[in-house]
BAGUTI-678587 format. One record per residue (C-alpha): x negated, y negated, z; residue number from 1. Coordinates in nm, 4 decimals. Example, Ala and Ser with C-alpha at 12.3 -4.5 7.8 and 13.67 -1.06 7.14 Angstrom:
BEGIN
        px        py        pz  resi
   -1.2300    0.4500    0.7800     1
   -1.3670    0.1060    0.7140     2
END
This chain:
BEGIN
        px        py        pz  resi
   -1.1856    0.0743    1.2319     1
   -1.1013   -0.1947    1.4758     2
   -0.7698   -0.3725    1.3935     3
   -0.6090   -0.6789    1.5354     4
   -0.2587   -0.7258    1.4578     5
   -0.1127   -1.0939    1.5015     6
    0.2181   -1.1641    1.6496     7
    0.4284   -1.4690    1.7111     8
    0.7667   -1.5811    1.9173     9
    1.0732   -1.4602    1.6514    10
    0.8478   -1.1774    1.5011    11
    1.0870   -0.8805    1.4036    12
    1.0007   -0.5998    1.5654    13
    1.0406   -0.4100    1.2319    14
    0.7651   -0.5654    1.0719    15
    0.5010   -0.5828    1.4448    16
    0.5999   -0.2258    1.4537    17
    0.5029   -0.1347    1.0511    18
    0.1115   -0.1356    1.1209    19
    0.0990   -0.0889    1.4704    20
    0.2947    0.2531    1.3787    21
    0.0978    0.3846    1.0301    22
   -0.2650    0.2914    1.1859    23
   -0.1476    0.4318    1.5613    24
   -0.0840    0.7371    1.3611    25
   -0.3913    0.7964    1.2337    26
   -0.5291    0.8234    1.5843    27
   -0.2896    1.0762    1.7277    28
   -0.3184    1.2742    1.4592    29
   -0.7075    1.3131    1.5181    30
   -0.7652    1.1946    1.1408    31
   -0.9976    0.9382    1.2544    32
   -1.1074    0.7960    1.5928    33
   -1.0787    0.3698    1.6630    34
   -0.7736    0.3209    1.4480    35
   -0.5812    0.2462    1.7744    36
   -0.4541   -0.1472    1.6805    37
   -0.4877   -0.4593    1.8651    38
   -0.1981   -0.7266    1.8769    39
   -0.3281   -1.0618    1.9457    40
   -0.1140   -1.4184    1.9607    41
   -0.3322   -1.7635    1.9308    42
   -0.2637   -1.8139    2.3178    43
   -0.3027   -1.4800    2.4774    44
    0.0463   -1.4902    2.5945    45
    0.3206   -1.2517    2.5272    46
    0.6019   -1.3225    2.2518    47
    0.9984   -1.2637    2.2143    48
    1.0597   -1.0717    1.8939    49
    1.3565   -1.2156    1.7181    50
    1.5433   -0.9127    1.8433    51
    1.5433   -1.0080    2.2145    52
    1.2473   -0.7988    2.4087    53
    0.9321   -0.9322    2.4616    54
    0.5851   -0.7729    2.3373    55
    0.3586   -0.8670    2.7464    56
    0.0431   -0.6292    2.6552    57
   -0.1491   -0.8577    2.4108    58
   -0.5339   -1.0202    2.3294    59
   -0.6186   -1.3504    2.2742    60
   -0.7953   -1.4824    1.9636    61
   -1.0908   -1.3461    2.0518    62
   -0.9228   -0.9942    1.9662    63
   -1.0379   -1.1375    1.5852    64
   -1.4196   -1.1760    1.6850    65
   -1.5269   -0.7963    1.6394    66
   -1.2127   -0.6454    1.3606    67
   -1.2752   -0.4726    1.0704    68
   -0.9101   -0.5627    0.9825    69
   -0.6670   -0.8227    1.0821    70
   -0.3143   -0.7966    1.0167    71
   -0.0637   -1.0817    0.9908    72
    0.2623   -0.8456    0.9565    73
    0.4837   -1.1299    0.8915    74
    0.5819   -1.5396    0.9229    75
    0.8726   -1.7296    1.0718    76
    1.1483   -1.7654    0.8335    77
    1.1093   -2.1619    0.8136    78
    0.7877   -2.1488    0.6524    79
    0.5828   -2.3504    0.8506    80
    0.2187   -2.4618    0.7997    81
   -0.0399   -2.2586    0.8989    82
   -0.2301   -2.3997    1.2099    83
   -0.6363   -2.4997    1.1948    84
   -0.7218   -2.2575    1.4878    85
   -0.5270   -1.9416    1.2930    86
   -0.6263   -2.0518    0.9574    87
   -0.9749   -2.0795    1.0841    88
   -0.9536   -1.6925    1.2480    89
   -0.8857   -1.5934    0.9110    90
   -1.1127   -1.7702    0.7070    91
   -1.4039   -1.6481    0.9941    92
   -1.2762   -1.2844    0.9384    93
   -1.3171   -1.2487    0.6083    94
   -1.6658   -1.4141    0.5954    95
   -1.7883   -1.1574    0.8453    96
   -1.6899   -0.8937    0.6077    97
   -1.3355   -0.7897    0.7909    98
   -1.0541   -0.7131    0.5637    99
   -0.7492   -0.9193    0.5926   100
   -0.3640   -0.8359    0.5337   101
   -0.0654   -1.0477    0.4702   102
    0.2284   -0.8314    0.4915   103
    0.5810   -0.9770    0.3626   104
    0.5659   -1.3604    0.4776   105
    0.2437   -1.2768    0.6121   106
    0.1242   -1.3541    0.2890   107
    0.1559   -1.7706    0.3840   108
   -0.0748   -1.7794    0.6195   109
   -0.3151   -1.6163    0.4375   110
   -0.2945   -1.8341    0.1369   111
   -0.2457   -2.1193    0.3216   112
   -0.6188   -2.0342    0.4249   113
   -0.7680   -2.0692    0.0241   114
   -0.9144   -1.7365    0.0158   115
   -0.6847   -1.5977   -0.2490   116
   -0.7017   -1.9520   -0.4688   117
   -0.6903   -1.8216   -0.8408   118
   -0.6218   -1.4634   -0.7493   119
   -0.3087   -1.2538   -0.7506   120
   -0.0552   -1.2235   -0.4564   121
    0.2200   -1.1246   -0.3390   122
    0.5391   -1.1692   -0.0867   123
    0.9192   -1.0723    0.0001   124
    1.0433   -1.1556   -0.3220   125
    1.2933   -1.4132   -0.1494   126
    0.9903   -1.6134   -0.1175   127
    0.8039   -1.5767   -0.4163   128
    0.8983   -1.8966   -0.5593   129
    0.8420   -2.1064   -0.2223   130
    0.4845   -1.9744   -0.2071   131
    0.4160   -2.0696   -0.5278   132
    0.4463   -2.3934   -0.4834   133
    0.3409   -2.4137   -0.1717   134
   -0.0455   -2.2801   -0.3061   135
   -0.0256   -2.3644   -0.6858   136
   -0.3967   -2.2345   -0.6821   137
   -0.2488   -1.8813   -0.6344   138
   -0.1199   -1.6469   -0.8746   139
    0.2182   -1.5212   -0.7282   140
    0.3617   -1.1794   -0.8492   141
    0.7463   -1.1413   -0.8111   142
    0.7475   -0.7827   -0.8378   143
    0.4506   -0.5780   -0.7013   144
    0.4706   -0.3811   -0.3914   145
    0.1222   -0.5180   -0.2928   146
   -0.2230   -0.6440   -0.4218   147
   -0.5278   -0.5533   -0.3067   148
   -0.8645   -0.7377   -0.4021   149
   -1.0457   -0.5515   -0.1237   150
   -1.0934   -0.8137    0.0816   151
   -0.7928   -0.9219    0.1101   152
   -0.4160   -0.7735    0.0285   153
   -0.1079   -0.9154    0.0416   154
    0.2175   -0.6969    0.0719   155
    0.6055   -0.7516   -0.0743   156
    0.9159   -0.7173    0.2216   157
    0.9899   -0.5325    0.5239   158
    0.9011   -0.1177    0.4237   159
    0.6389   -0.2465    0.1198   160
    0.3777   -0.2873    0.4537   161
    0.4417    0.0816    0.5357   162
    0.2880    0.1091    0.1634   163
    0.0318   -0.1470    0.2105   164
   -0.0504    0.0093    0.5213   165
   -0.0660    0.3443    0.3779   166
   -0.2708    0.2466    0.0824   167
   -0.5440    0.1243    0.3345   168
   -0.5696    0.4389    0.5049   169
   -0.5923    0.5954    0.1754   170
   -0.8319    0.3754    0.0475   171
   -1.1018    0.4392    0.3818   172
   -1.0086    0.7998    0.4788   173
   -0.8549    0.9900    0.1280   174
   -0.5174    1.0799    0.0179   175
   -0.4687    1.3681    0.1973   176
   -0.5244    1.1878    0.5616   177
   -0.2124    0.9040    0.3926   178
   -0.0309    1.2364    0.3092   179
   -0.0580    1.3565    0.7090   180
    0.0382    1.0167    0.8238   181
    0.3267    0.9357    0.5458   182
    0.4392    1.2812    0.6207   183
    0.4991    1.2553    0.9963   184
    0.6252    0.9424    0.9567   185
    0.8200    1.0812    0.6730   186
    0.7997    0.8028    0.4296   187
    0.6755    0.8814    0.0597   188
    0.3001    0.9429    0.0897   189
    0.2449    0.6760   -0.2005   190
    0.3934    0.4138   -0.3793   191
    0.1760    0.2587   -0.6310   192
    0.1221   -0.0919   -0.5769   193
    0.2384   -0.2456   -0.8921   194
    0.5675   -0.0284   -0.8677   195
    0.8817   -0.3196   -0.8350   196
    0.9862   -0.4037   -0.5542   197
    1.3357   -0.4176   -0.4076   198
    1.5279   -0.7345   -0.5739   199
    1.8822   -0.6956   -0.5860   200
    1.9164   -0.3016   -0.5523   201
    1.8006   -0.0258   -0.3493   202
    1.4979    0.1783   -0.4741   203
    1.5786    0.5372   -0.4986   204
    1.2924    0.7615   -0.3717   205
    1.0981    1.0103   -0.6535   206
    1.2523    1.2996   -0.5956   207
    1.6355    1.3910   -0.5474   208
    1.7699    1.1283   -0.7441   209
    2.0916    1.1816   -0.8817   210
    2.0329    1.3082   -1.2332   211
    1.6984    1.2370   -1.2344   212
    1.5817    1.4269   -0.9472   213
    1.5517    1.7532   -1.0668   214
    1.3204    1.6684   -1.4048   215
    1.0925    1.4307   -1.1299   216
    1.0351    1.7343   -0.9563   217
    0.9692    1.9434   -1.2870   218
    0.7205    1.7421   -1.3994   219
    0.5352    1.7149   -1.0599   220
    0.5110    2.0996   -1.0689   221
    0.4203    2.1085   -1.4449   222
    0.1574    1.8614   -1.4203   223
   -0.1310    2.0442   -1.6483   224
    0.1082    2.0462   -1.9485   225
    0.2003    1.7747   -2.1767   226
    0.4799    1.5558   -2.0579   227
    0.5458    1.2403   -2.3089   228
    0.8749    1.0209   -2.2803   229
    1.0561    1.2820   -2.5670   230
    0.9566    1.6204   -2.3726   231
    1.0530    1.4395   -2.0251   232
    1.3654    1.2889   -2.2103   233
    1.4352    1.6668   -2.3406   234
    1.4048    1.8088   -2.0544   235
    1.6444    1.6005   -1.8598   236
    1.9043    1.6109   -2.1729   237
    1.8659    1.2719   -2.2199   238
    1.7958    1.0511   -2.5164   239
    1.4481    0.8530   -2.4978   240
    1.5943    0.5328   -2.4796   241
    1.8346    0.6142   -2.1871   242
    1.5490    0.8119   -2.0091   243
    1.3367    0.5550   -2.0350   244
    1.5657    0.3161   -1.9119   245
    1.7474    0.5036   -1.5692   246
    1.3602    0.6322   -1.5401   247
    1.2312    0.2494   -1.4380   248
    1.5392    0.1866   -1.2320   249
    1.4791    0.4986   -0.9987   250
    1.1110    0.4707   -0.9983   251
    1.0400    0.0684   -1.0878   252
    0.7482    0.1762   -1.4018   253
    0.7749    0.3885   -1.6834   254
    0.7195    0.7545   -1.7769   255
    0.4007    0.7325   -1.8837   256
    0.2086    0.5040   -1.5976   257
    0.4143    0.7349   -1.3411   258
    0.2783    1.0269   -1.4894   259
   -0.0959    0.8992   -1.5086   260
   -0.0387    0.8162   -1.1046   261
    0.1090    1.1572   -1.0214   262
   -0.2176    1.3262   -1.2096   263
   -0.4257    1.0942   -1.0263   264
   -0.3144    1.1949   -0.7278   265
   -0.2993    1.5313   -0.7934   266
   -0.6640    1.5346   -0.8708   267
   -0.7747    1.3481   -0.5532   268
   -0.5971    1.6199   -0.3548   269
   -0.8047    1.8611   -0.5383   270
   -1.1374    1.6942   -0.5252   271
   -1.0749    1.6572   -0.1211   272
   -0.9526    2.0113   -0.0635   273
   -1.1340    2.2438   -0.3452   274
   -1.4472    2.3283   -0.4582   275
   -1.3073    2.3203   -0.8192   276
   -1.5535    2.1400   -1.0701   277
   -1.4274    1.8109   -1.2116   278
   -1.3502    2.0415   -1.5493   279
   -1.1442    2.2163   -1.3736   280
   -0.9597    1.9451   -1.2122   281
   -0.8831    1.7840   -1.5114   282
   -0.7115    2.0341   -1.6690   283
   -0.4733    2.1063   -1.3662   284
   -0.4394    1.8057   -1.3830   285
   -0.3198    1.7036   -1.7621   286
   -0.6122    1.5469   -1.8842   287
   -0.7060    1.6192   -2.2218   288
   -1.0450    1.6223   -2.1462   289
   -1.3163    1.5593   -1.8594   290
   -1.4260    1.2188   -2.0267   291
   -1.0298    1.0895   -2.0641   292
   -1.0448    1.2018   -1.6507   293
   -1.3044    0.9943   -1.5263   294
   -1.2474    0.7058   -1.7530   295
   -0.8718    0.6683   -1.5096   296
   -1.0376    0.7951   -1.2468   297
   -1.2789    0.5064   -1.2307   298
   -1.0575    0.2711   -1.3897   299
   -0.8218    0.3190   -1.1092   300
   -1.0321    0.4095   -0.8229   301
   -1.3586    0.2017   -0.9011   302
   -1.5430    0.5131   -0.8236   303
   -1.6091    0.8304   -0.9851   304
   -1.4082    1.1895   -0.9378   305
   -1.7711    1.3292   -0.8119   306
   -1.8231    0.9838   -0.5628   307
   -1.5135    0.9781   -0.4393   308
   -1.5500    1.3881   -0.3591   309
   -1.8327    1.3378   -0.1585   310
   -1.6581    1.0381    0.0218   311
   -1.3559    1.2632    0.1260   312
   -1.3811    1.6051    0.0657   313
   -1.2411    1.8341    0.4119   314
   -1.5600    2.0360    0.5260   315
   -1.4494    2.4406    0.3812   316
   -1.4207    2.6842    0.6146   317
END
């Protein structure tokens, strides 16, 4: 996987550092080999990040020529037009088959270039309105963490790219080489795309969260049984209408669709690290039956439980 990362004079360091540090990962944890990114500017030169130090060890455009993914991690605060010779990298990239991502304000540039014209995307939330007007053509979400339409994604603000980012590795190497990197990097492994975004409070992580925490954790460890709104809203002593409410403002969906994700993901770890049929793995998992399974399987995945096992599954010692 050969990736080119663009930078630019006032790029935050936070945001050139998000890909450069989940794909560097995968390399030095030996999950995969060429995952070692590329940044590139439009001249060749070296930047300023907005912070104050400079970025000297860069590739010119030409760093674009031979990527299977280029990154544009973010956009200068003012907005400004995307220029012919980037706009044209872009639109070259994808038509060779590379995969492009707008991350945060990285998003402009990439619609300024057409390629997401009547398709969904997404930015920093701050922006959400600007870009749509700015592309009309585009479908702007205000609230996603990221959209993917495979060849192309576009990513919310700042630590949303650590979940775009993630969701890529995922997506080529399996959930449980994400899991390695999120967990070194200690970040949550995976953050559903369509999960809100931050908007005018912090999002509290799964997990540990105030009253909540403990019954998040129960149901991740009682994942094969049934668990509707009223036995999750039991369990945490908690009237259904109340549950369901603090439930979306720790975890940004509802009971039901964070359940189906946590199964989902449950079962992928299975099919990469077991030899247990796909019967099997949908009851672990809390699927009422095999058919109900790989009906969200492929619904969500766009690949079957068997496909994706032979795609990812660790060799067994």
């Amino acid at each position: 996987m050969r990736i080119a990362v663009y930078a630019f004079d006032g790029i935050t360091m936070f945001h050139l550092a998000a890909p450069l540090l989940v794909f560097g990962e995968v390399g030095r944890q030996g999950l995969a080999t060429g995952w070692d990114p590329v940044v590139w500017t439009q001249d060749g030169r070296g930047i300023r990040t907005v912070e104050g130090p400079r970025v000297e060890d860069v590739s010119g455009p030409d760093a674009v020529d031979d990527a299977d993914l280029v990154v544009l991690p973010s956009w200068p605060t003012d907005l400004p037009a995307t220029h012919d010779a980037l706009a044209n990298s872009i639109r070259a990239a994808q038509a060779r088959g590379s995969r492009i991502a707008g991350l945060c304000l990285g998003a402009f540039p990439v619609v300024d270039t057409g390629l997401l014209d009547g398709r969904g995307v997404v930015t920093h939330w701050g922006a959400a309105e600007q870009l749509a007007r700015r592309r009309p053509e585009v479908k702007v979400s205000a609230a996603a963490l990221y959209v993917d339409h495979g060849d192309v994604l576009t990513s919310a603000g700042t630590a949303s790219a650590i979940d775009a980012c993630l969701h890529i590795v995922r997506s080529h190497l399996g959930s449980a080489a994400a899991a390695t990197v999120a967990r070194n990097l200690v970040v949550a492994p995976h953050r559903d795309g369509d999960q809100a975004q931050f908007v005018d409070r912090p999002m509290p992580q799964p997990g540990g969260v105030g009253h909540l925490g403990p019954i998040i954790d129960w149901a991740l460890a009682h994942l094969d049984e049934p668990l509707t709104v009223d036995n999750l809203a039991a369990h945490a002593r908690m009237s259904r209408r109340n549950f369901t409410r603090r439930f979306a403002e720790v975890t940004g969906t509802t009971p039901a669709r964070w359940v189906l994700a946590r199964r989902l993901d449950e079962a992928r770890r299975l099919l990469e690290t077991t030899t247990l049929s796909v019967g099997r793995i949908a009851s672990a998992c809390g699927f009422s039956s095999v058919v109900t399974f790989r009906q969200n399987f492929v619904a969500t995945y766009a690949t079957t439980p068997t496909s994706y096992r032979q795609r990812f599954s660790l060799p067994q010692k």
